[in-house]
N, C-alpha and C positions, 0 to 999 in steps of 0.2 A: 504442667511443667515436668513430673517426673516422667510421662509418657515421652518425652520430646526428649529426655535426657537419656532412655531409656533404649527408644529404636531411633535416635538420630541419623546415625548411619542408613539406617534401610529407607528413613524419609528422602533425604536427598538422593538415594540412588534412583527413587520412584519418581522423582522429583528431575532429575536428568531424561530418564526414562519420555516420561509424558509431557516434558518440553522439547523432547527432539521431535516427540510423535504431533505435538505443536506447533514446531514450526515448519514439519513436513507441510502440514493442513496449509501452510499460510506460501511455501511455493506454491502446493498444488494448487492452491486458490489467488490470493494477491499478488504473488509475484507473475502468475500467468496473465492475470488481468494487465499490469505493465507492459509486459510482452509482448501482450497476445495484436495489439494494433502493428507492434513493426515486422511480425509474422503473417498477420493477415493480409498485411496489404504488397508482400514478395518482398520485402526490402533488408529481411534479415532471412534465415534458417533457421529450425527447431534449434540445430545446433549452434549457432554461433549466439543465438536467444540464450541459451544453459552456460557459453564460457562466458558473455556479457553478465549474466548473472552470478557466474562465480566472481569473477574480478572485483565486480563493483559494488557486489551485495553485502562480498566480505569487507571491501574499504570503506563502502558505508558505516558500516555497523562498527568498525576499528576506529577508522580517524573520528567520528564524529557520531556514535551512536550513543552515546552520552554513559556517565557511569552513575548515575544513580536513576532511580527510577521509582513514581509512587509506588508503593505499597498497594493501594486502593484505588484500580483503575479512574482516571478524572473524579476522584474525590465523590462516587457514585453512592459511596455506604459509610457508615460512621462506625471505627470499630471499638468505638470506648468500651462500653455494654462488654466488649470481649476481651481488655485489656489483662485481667484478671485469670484466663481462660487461652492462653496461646495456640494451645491445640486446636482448638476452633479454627482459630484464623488456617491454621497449618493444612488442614482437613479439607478448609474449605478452596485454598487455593489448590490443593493437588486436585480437587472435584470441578474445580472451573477449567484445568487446564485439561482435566480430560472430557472434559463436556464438551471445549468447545474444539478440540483437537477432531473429536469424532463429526460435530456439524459438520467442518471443512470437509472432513472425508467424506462425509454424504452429500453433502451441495457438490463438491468438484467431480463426484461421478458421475452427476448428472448434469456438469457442464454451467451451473450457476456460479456465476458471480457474486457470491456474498462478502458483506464486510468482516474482517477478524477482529479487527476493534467490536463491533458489536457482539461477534460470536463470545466474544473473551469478557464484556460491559454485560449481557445475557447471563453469562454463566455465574459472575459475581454477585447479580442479583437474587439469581435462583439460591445461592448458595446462603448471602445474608435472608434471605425471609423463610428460610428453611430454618436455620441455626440462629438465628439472633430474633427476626422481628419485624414486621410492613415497619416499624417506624425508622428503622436502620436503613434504608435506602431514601436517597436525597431524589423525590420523585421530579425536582425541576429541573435535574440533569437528564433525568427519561426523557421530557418532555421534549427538550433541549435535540436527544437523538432522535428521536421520531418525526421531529419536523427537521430533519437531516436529510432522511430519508426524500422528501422534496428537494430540498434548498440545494444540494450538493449536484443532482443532475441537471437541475436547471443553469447553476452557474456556468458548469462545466460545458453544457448542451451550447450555450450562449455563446462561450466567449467561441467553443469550436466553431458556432456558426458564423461568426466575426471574422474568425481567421479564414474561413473557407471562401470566403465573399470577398476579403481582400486576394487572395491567392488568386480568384477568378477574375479578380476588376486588373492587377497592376501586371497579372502574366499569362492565365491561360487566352482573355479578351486580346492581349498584343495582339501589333502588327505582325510579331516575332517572337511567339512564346519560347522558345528556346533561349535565344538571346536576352529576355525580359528574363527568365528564370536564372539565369548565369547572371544576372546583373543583381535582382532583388536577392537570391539564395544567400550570400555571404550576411544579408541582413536580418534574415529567421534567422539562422544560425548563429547570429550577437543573441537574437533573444533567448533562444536553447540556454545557453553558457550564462548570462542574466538572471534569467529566473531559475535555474538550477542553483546558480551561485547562492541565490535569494534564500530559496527554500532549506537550503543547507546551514546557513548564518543564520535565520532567524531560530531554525529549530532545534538543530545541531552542534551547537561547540561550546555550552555554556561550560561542560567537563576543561575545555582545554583552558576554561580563564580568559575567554576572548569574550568581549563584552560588547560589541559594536554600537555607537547612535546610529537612530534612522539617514541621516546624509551617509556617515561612513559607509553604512552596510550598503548602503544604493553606489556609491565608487568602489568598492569592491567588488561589488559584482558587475561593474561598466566594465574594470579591467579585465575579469575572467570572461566576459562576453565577447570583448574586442579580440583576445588571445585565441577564443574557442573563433571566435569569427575568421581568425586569419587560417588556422587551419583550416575551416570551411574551405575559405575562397580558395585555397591551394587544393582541396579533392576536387570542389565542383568546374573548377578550370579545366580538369583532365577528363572531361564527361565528355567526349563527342557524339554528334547529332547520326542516330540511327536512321539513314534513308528508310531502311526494308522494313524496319518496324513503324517507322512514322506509315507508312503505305497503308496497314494497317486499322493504325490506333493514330490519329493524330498527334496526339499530343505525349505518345510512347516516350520523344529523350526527354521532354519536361520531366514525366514520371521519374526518368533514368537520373536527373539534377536530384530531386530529393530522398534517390535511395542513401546516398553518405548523409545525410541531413538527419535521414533516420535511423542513423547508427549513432549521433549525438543526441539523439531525446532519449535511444534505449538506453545506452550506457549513462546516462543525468536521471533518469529516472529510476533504474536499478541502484545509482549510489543515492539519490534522496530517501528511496525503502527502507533500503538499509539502515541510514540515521537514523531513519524516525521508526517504522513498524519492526522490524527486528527487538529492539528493546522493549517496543508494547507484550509482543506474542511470549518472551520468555521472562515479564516483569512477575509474575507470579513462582517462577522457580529461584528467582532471586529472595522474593519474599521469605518461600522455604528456606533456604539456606542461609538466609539473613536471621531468624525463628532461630534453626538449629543450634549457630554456630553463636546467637548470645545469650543463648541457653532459656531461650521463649520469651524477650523483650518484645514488645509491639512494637513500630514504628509508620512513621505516619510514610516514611521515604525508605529506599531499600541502597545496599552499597550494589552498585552491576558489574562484577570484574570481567576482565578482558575476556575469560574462558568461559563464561556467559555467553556475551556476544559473538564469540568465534563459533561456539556450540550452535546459538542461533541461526547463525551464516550459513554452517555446514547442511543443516536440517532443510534451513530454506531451500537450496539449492540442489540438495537431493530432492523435496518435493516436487520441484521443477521439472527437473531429466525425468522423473517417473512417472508422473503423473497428472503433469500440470497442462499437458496436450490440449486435454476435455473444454478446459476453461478459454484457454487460447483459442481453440478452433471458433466459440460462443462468441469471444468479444471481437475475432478477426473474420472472420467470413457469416455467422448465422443473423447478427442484427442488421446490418447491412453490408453493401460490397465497399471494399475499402483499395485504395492505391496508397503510396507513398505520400501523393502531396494529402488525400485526405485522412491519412494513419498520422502524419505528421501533426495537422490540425488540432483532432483529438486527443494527441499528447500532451503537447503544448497548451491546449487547454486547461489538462487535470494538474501539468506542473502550475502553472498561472492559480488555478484554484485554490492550489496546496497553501502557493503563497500569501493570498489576501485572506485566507481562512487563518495561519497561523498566524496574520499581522491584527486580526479583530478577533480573534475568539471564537470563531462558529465553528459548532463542531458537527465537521465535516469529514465526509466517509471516502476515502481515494478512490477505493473500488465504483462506491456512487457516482465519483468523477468521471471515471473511465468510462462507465456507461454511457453516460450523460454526453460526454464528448463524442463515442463511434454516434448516438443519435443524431447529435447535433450535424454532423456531419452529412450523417445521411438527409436530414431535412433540410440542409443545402439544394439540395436534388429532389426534394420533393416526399411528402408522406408516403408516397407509393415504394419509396426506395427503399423504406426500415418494414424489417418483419414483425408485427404489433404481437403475432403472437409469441413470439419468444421474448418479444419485451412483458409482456401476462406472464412469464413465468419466472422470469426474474426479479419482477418488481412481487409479488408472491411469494418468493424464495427470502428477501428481503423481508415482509414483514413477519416470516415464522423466526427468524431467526435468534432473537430475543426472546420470546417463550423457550422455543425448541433447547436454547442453550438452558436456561433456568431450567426449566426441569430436569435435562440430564445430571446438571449440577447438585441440585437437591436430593435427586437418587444416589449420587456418586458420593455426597458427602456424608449422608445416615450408611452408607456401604461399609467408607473409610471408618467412621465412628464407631461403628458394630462391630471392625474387625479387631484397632488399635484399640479401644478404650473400653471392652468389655471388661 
């Protein structure tokens, strides 16, 4: 308690400090994995990828990023044992958020895809069995991510190869793939604005007091689907058929139908981030300030105010422009070769994911999605088409990930305690 009362101020500045450097970690890494499918496949720019992610990363995270946030990532540790002892907890979240800040920066240098949910679920662990105790970590939520690490690219793989297989049966097979893709297009594009709708309303707006039943929430997002669909059909009308490039690539203007298609999955998928991982990456600096400001109460929940989540936004999207290149160029060109209609696929897949994962409880990894969907994709086309060994490094990169944070953690947190509390 008197430690907390004592340097409060320097906690939270540290505490701002290592959650910016936090949610760099999480553009350079997650939000490029977002990205990186409508980059890869030509349908966006680096840059119009960095102002789609400003825009929608920050309305994410504002309209619907929620304002409270556990305390205790997915209820992963028990902090009673610490109730007594607030400094602990305070120690240990600034040592989680720099453990897992530093992952991100080392996985996104070398272009992996890793989760930040887990880098940040890693770090907490290492942190509770360091400071508290093996009995403090609820080992059936471990269990719970680790067969994540499966379940998440398989869905994702799945439904992308669902969608890839219809795409090929009702447009690229036509008599007339051009005019089959101007006819079907306005219809992916209900489901973009659908399942975005989806993912937003389940996970997103409990802060504003919207409560929605299962029927309602499924009409409200018909409506935002039909709406997203109508602007659809109004771009993909204006897409005329390129003789000189059909000459080519046959099926060059289809690709040309789903470049605006993929500017609605990137901008639904940058504002779903936002809702949902923005609050994850910087719930631990809420903790601290939560700690500070009621002068060392524990709480099982944290308040998230707005300058929180704005702080989050900023960091995100700075990681982005500077850095998040690495990760993009991995999930858009190095596992397989991607276009529009199958970058599209692959999105749609991981949003689809998002949804039936946050409507049953499986806890699932986005970034896992993403992968799972550029595969799935590619083994539309056959095993020959995905590079296995950069999948070997990713799925690799994935399972350090969880130690690698815990011990940085557990260094970080005997650091903090040796410096504050001698």
């Amino acid at each position: 308690m008197e430690i907390i009362q004592m340097h409060g101020t320097v906690f939270i500045v540290i505490a701002i400090i290592f959650g910016l450097y936090m949610t760099w970690g999480i553009g350079a890494n997650d939000v490029a994995n977002v990205m990186g499918t409508s980059v890869g496949s030509g349908a966006i720019t680096v840059k119009t990828a960095i102002i789609i992610a400003a825009i929608f990363e920050f309305a994410g995270a504002g309209i619907a990023g929620g304002h409270v946030t556990k305390t205790i990532r997915k209820g992963i540790i028990d902090p009673t044992p610490i109730t007594n002892h607030p400094e602990i907890l305070l120690f240990g979240m600034l040592a989680a958020l720099l453990a897992a800040a530093i992952w991100l920066m080392a996985a996104s240098s070398r272009g992996w895809p890793v989760s930040t949910t887990h880098s940040i679920v890693g770090a907490v662990v290492g942190f509770a069995l360091a400071a508290i105790g093996i009995e403090a970590v609820n080992w059936g939520k471990i269990t719970q991510i680790v067969a994540s690490w499966v379940v998440s690219p398989l869905l994702g793989g799945a439904i992308s190869f669902g969608l890839m297989i219809s795409i090929r049966r009702l447009i690229l097979d036509a008599e007339n793939p051009f005019a089959a893709a101007k006819l079907w297009g306005p219809v992916y594009v209900f489901l973009v604005g659908f399942i975005i709708s989806l993912v937003t309303i389940f996970k997103g707006l409990k802060h504003l007091k919207i409560d929605l039943s299962g029927p309602a929430s499924f009409a409200v997002a018909a409506v935002f689907g039909l709406i997203v669909a109508g602007i659809g059909y109004f771009l993909i009308q204006r897409v005329k058929i390129d003789e000189e490039a059909d000459r080519d690539f046959h099926y060059a203007s289809v690709e040309k139908v789903f470049v605006p298609m993929m500017l609605f999955t990137a901008c639904g998928m940058a504002f779903a981030h936002g809702s949902n991982d923005v609050a994850n990456g910087v719930g631990p600096l809420a903790a601290v300030v939560g700690l500070v400001q009621s002068g060392g109460e524990v709480a099982q929940k944290s308040e998230l105010p707005l300058w929180i989540l704005l702080l989050g936004g900023f960091g995100i999207v700075l990681g982005l422009a500077t850095y998040g290149y690495k990760v993009m160029r991995t999930i858009g060109t190095k596992i397989t070769e991607l276009t529009p209609t199958r970058g599209f696929c692959a999105t749609m897949a991981a949003a689809t994911t998002v949804v039936l994962a946050s409507r049953t409880g499986m806890p699932v990894s986005t970034t896992h999605i993403a992968v799972g969907g550029v595969v799935g994709v590619g083994m539309a086309r056959g095993i020959g088409a995905i590079d296995l060994r950069v999948i070997g490094g990713i799925v690799m990169s994935w399972i350090i990930t969880l130690p690698v944070g815990g011990i940085l953690a557990a260094l970080f947190y005997f650091t903090l305690r040796g410096m504050f509390a001698s």
